[in-house]
N, C-alpha and C positions, 0 to 999 in steps of 0.2 A: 810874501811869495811862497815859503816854504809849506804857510798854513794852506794855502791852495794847493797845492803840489798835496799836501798829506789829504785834504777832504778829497780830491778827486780819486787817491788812490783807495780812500775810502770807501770811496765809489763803487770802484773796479771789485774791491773785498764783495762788500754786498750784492753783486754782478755774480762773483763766483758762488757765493753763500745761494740766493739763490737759482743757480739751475741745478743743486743738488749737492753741494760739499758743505752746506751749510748743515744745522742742526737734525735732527731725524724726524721733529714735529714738524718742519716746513712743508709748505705744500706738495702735493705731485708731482713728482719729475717730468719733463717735457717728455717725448718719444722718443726713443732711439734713432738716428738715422737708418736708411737702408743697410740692410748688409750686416748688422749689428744687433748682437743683443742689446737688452738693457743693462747686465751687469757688465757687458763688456764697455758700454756708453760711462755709466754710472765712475766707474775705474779709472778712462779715461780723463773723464771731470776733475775729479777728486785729485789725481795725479798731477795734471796742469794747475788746478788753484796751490796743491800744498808747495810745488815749483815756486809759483807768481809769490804766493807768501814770503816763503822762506826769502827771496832773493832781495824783496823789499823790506823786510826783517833786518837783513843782513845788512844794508845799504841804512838803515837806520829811517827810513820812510815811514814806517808803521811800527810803534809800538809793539812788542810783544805780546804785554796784557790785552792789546785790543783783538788778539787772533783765538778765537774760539776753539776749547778743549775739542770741542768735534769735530775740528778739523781733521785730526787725526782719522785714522783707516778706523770705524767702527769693530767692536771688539764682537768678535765669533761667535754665539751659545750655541750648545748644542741643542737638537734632538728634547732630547729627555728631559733638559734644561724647561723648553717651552710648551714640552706636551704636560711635566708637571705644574705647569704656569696654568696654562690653559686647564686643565682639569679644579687647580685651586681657585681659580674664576667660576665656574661652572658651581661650584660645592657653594662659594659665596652667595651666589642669589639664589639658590632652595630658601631661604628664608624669605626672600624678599619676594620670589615669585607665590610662595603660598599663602604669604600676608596681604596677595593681594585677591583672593577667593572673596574681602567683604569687599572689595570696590567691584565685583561680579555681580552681586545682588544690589548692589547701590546704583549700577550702571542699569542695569534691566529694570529695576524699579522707576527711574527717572526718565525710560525710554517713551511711557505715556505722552510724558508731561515734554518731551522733548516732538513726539509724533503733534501734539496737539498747537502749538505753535504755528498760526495762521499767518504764514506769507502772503506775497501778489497774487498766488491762485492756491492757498492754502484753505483746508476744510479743519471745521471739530474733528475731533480725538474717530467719536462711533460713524457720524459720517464717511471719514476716509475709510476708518475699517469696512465698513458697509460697502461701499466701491470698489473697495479692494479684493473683499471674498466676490461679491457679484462677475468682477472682472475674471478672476478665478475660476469661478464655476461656470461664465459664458466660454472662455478658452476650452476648458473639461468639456461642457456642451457640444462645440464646436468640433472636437475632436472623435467624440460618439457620432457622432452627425454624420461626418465623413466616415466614418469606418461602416456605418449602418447601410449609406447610401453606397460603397463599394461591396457588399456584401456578397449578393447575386453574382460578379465578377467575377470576384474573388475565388466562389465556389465553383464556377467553371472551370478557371484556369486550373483548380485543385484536381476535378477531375479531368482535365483534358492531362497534365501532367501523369494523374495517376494510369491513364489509359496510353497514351503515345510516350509517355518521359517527356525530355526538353529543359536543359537549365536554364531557359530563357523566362518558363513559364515561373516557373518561384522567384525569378529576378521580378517581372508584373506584380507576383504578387506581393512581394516585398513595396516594389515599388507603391501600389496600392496604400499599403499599412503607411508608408512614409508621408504618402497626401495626408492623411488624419493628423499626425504631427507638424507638418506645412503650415496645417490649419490653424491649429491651437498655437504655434508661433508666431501667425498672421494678430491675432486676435491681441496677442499680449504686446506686440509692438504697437498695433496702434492705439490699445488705450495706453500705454505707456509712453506716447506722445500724445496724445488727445487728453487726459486725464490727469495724468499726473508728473507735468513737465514744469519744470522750475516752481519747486515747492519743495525746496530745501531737504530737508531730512524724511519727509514724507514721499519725494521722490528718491532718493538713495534706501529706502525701507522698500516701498514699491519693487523697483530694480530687484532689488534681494530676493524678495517674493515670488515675483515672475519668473527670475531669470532660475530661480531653481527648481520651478515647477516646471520649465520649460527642458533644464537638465534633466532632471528625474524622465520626464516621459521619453526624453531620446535614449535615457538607458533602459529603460521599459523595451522602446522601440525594436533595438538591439537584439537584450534578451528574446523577444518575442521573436523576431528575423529566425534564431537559433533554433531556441529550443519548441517552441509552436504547439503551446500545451493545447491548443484547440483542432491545431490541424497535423494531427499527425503524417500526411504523406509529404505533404512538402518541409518537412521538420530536416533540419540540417545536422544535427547535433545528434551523435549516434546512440539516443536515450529511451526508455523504455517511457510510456506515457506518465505512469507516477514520479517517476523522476523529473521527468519534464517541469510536470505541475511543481511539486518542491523546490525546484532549485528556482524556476522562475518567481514562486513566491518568498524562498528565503533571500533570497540576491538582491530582488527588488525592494525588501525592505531595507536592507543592511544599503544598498546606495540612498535611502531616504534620510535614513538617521544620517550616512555622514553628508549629506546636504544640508538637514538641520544644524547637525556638529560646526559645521561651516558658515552658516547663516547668523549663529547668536555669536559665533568670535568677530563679525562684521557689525554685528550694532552697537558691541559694545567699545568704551571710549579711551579707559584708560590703561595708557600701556599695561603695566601692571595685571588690571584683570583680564587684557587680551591674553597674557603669559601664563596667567592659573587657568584661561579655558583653554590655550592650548593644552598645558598639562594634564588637561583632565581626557580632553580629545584623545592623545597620545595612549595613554591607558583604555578607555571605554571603548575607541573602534577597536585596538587591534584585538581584543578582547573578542569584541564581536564576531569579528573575522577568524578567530581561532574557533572560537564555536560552530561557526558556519564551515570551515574545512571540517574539522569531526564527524559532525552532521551530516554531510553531503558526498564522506569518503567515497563510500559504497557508489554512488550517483556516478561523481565525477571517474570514480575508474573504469567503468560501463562505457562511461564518455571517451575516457583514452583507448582504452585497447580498441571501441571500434575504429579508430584512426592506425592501428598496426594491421598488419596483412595477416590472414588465416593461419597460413604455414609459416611464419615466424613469430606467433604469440610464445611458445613455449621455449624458444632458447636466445631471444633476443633483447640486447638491451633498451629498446624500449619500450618492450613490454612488462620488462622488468620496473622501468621507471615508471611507467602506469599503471601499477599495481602497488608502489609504496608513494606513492606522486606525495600525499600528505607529510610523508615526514622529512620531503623538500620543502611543501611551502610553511610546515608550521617555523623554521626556522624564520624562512623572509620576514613572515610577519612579523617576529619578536623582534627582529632588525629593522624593521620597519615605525614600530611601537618604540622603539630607543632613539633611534633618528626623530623621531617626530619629539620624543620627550629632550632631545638633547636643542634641540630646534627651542623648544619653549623656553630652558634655561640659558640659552645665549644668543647672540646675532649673526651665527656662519647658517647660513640658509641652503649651504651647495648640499651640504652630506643629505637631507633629507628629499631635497628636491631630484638627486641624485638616485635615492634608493624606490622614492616614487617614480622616476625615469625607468627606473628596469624593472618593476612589477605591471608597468604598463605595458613594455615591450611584449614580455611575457605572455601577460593576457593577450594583448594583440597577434603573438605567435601563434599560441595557441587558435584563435578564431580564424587565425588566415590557414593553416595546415585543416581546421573541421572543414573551411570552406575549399578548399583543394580535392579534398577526399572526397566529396559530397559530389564534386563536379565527375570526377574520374568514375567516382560509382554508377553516379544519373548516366551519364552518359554511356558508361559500360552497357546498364541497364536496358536504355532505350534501344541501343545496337544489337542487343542480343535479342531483344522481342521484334525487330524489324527482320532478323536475317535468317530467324528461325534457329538460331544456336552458334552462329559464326561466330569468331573472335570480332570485337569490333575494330576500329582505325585505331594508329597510333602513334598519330599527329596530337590529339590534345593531350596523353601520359608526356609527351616530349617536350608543349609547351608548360605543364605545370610542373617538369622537372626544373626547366630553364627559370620559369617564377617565384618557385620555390629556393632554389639558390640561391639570385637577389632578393628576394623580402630577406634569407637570416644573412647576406654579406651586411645588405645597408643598417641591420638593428645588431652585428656585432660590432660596426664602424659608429654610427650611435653613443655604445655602452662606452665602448673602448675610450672615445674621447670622450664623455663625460666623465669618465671615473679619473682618468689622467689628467686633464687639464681644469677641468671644474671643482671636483671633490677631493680629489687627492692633491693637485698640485704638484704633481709627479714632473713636468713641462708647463712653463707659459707661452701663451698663447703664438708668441713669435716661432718658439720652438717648435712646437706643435706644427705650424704652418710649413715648418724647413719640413720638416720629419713628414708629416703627412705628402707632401708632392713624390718623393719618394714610396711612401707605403701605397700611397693611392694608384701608383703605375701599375707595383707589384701586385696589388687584389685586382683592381682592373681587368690587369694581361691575366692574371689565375683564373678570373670570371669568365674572360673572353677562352681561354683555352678550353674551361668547360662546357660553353654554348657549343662551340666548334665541333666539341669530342660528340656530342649529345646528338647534336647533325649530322656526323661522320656514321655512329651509331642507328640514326634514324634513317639515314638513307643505305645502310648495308646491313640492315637486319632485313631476313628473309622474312618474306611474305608469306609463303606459304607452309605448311606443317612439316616438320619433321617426322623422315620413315619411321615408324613405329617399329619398338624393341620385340622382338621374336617375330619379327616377317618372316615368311617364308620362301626366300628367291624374290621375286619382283615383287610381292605383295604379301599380306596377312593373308589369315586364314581365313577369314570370312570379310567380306566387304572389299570399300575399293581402296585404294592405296594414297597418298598422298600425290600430287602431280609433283614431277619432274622440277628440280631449280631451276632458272633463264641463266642463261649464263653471267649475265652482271651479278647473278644471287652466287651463282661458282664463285665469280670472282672475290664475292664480297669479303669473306676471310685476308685476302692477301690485303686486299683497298685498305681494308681496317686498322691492319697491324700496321700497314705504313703508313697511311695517314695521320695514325694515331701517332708513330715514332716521330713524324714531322710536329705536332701540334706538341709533344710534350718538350722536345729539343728546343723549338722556336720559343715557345712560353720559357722554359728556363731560361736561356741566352739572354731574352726580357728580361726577364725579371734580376739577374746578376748584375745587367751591365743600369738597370735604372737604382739598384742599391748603392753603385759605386767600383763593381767587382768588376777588372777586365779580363774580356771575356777572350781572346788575341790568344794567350796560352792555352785553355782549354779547347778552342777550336786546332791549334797545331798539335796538341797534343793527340787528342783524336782523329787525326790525321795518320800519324804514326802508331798509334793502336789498331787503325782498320788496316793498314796496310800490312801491321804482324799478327791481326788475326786473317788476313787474306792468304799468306804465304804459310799457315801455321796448320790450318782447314780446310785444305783443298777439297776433302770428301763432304763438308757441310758444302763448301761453294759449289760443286757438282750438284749434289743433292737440290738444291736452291736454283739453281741456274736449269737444273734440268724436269724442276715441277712449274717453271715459267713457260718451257716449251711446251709441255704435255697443257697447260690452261693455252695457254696462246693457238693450240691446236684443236681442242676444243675437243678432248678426247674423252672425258668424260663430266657430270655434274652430281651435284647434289643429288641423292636421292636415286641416282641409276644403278642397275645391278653390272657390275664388269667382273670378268675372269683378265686376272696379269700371271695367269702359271703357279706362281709361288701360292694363291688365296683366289678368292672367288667370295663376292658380298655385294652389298649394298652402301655408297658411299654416304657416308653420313656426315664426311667434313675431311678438314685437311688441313695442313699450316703450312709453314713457308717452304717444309723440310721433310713433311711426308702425310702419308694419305690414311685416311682411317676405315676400315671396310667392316661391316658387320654383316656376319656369318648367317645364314639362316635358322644353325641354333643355335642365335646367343653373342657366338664368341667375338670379338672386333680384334682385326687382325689392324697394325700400325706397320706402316709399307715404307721408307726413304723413296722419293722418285728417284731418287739412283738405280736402283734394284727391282722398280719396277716391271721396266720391260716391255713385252708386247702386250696388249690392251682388246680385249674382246669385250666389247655393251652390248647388252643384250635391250636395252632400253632404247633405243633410236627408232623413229620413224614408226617402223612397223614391227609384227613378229607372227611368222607362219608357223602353225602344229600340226604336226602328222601324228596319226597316235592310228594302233592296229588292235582290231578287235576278233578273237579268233570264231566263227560259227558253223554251225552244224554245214555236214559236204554237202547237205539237200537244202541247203538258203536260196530262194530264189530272189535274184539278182536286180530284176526289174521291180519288186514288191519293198525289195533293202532298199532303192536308191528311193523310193515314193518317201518311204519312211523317212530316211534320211534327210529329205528336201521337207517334211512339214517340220522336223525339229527345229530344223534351219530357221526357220520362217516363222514360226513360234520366239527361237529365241531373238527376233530379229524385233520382235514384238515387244518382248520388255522392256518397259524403260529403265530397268536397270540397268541393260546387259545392251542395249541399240548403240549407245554412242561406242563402246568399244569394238562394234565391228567393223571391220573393214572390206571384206570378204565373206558370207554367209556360210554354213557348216553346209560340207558337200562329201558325196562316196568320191574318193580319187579312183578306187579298181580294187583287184584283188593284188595281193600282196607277193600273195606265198600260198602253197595250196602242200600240207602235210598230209600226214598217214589217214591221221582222225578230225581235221581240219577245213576249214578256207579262214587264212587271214585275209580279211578288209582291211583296205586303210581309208582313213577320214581325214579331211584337210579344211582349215577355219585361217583365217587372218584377220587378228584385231591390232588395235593400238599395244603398246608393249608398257602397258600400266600393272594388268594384271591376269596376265594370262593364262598359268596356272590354272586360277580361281575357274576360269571362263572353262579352262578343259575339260577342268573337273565334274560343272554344270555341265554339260553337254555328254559327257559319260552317261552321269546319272539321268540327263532324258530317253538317253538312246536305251538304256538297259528298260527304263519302261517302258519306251514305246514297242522295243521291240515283246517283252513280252505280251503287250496288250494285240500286237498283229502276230504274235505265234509263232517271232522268228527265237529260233533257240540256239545259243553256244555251244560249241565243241563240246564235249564229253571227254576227259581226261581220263577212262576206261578204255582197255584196250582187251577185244575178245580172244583171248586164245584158247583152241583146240585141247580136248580130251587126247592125251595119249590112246592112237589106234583106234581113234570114233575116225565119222565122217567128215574130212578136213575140207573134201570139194567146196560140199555144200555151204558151208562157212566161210569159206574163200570167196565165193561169189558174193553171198550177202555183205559183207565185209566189204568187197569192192563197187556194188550197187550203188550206192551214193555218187563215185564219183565218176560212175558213168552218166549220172544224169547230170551231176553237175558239169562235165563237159561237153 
């Protein structure tokens, strides 16, 4: 009875031993349940079996000898412990991986005699090869074929884009170029079913073949999309032609060779010589690649800076970093060249696949920010050749800001957990998942706050230009002035700043309370902050409260010229708390709406000019006002000057009538854009028209008498004028 009673507790040992308290060679541990790590699971286990042991131990059920040393709590190493373990593993097979360079030549030597081996639909050795290049060169074929026959297209599209713009038009022709590659992949699948299927190692040789010639030309494809060493207008890549050509021909080699590099570590068999061609791989690409940034510095920094903006090349940092871009990537490389060599002398495959993850991210940044810029240019482009020189819209800079911010969230979220969870082991994967639902609320909500802000931005950014610095009163000095803001454009300043205070408030609050942070105290405590900054600033709250009335009242906008007593300008903006006016020389006076006051626009609706002009006492009246009415009617005529009238230039009467004098006065009513300007013209027509009809101006001479000559006679002539003139 007791021997049963002992084998079945035997049992229960071997039950505990394995789900994980047993030895450290034993299988894989089941999952954790929910809610639970592994080490917390693992902990648990071990805890209950060394319980169940011990008690049956003690009861005398179980021998002692029969309870396994590793039953105990596994003993600690450190760090430094295993990274010097791991490196003396590493150092161990250098020998072994480089002894194995002759089963390299022994493998490719034997690859003949391995291709020639005639299966169920197996050919000779020269046959298949025969098949093989022919299948090759009908793909190649195939692929000149299509590109010949798209050609004509092609070239319209090239020039309809060069003539109207359109980034639609370089997407066809992209798409174009892509038929040619369609094709030559059409071609290789289906002799690669039809020809070479189930034929052993002569179909896995095939495959190899194919499927890299099929690589190679989609990164041909690529290249060519960019940089378009043949068609320079539609060329995406902001490259001078020779650069073009170069890089698309060093690039394109350096992707061949490492397809080849890749292709001879697949045919060969034994581990061993797979590990001395990776080693070799490891050294000769990155090699290559160091050559090829050297080579190309020049090229590729051409390429970067025309991705940075005109007026921030010279004090910005990224044009600083596109200007030494090289002695960023020459490190990748060599980190790249170590990963791959550290990959060949052992079996942890994350670090490299890891560092190949982020040189591709990279490239991929890169070609998605050339194609952003490319888009925002064309289009720039096109808008300014349709509108004759306008600004164009600025709906697509808004969407490729929003684009642009998710492509680098999702390739830092990417990086971030590959380097944590894959390569470094920084968290396992359960952890990662706790931690991520968290992190992913908080980029989220930041991303979403950003769309938001970009929106708030896109709908209260003013449309129309801002008043130009040294106007003079309502307008410059020559030309016509900006139009007036709409009132939603007045308002847009205030909309901004509080929308925006809501969108950063709201996204924080998110973001604290999905970390774990309660958010209950800082909302009371900001509570009791506003209220002692309410009680502490009554002159801000004035000032605030009473630049709400003056917008709600509609008293003045962007861009209007107003007199408040204290200053007299042109409003160029405002904030919550006070108003900005520039001077017509120069100077911007900053006003509190507190202290504003009473409010004179001269910018509303309309604006009437009186302006007097003094003329000889012998002007005849009826011949001025003739005059006067063709100026009118002349300036009523230019299309410069028509849409600002609203009233024609007309004599209102005589004014004033002095010693040596008749003041006229003249009266015009235009829009109050620029009126000034308009008075100004209309002087200068009158002064030539009149002299060209022979009316002539006062005489600022005044005759006076010889002591003791004849005063009569001078008296009269002196007064003859303005007997006729009345």
């Amino acid at each position: 009875m007791s021997c049963g009673i002992r084998s079945s507790l035997s049992g229960v040992v071997l039950i505990l031993l394995s789900l994980g308290v047993g030895p450290a060679d034993a299988q894989t541990n089941p999952p954790p349940p929910a809610g639970m790590t592994q080490q917390q699971y693992d902990e648990l286990v071990r805890s209950v079996g060394q319980s169940v042991v011990q008690t049956l131990t003690e009861k005398g059920l179980v021998a002692q000898s029969s309870v396994p040393p590793l039953m105990a709590k596994p003993i600690e190493v450190d760090e430094e412990t295993l990274m010097a373990e791991r490196v003396r593993q590493i150092l161990g097979r250098v020998p072994k991986v480089l002894g194995g360079y002759p089963g390299v030549w022994t493998d490719l030597a034997g690859l003949p005699n391995r291709l020639d081996r005639t299966m169920a639909a197996g050919r000779g050795l020269w046959a298949y090869l025969g098949l093989l290049a022919i299948t090759a060169a009908a793909a190649l074929l195939a692929e000149a074929g299509v590109r010949r026959l798209t050609r004509a297209k092609r070239n319209v599209m090239v020039q309809q884009f060069t003539a109207a713009g359109g980034a639609w038009r370089v997407a066809a022709v992209a798409l174009l170029d892509g038929l040619a590659v369609v094709a030559l992949w059409m071609v290789v699948h289906l002799t690669l079913g039809a020809f070479f299927a189930k034929a052993g190692g002569q179909t896995r040789f095939a495959a190899i073949v194919l499927t890299g010639l099929v690589v190679w030309r989609v990164f041909l494809l690529f290249f060519r999309l960019y940089l378009r060493p043949e068609l320079a207008a539609v060329r995406i890549a902001p490259v001078t032609d020779e650069s073009a050509h170069r890089l698309f021909r060093l690039y394109g080699l350096i992707v061949l060779v490492f397809i080849l590099a890749r292709a001879w570590i697949d045919v060969l068999v034994s581990p061993d010589a797979i590990a001395a061609a990776m080693l070799t791989n490891s050294v000769a690409g990155p090699a290559m690649v160091l050559f090829a940034v050297l080579w190309t510095r020049a090229d590729v920094r051409s390429w970067l800076l025309g991705l940075v903006d005109e007026d921030s090349r010279r004090r910005s940092a990224k044009a600083a970093l596109a200007r030494h871009w090289h002695w960023i990537a020459l490190p990748i490389v060599v980190v790249l060249g170590l990963t791959r060599a550290y990959d060949a002398l052992s079996d942890h495959f994350d670090v490299p696949i890891g560092a190949m993850l982020t040189l591709n991210i990279i490239i991929g940044l890169l070609l998605a920010e050339t194609l952003l810029s490319f888009i925002v240019k064309s289009r720039r482009a096109s808008a300014l050749a349709r509108s004759g020189g306008s600004e164009p819209g600025r709906l697509l800079p808004f969407l490729v800001r929003t684009v642009r911010a998710t492509i680098w969230v999702v390739a830092a979220a990417v990086l971030v957990r590959t380097w944590a969870v894959d390569v470094l082991s920084l968290v396992d994967e359960q952890g990662w998942s706790e931690l991520s639902r968290a992190w992913t609320t908080t980029v989220v909500t930041a991303l979403l706050a950003y769309f938001a802000w970009e929106a708030v931005h896109f709908a209260t950014e003013r449309r129309s230009d801002r008043p130009k610095p040294g106007a003079s009163g309502l307008e410059a000095e020559t030309g016509r002035t900006p139009v007036n803001a709409t009132r939603l454009e007045t308002l847009a300043p205030i909309l901004r700043v509080a929308l925006g205070i809501v969108i950063v408030v709201t996204a924080a609050l998110t973001i604290l309370a999905s970390l774990g942070i309660s958010i209950t105290p800082l909302i009371a405590g900001a509570s009791v902050f506003g209220l002692a900054i309410s009680f502490g600033s009554q002159t801000l709250v004035h000032d605030i409260v009473s630049g709400l009335f003056y917008l709600a009242d509609d008293a003045f906008r962007v861009g209007e010229y107003i007199d408040c007593g204290k200053a007299k300008g042109t409003v160029e903006g405002f904030t919550l708390r006070s108003i900005r006016l520039r001077h017509q020389s120069g100077q911007i006076h900053t006003i509190p709406f507190g202290q504003l006051g009473q409010i004179t626009n001269f910018s509303r609706d309309w604006s009437t000019l009186k302006f007097n002009l003094r003329l000889a006492r012998d002007t005849d009246l009826d011949q001025l006002r003739k005059v006067t009415k063709k100026v009118g009617l002349a300036m009523l005529e230019d299309p410069d000057l028509k849409d600002d009238f609203l009233e024609p230039l007309k004599l209102q009467g005589v004014a004033d009538v002095v010693d040596n004098a008749t003041v006229m006065r003249f009266k015009l009513t235009v829009r109050p854009i620029r009126p000034s300007y308009i008075q100004r013209d209309a002087m200068k027509r009158l002064i030539a028209a009149f002299k060209e009809a022979g009316i002539e101006f006062a005489s600022a001479a005044v005759a006076v008498p010889p002591v003791g000559g004849p005063s009569v006679g001078i008296a009269a002539a002196a007064s003859a004028p303005s007997t006729r003139a009345g």
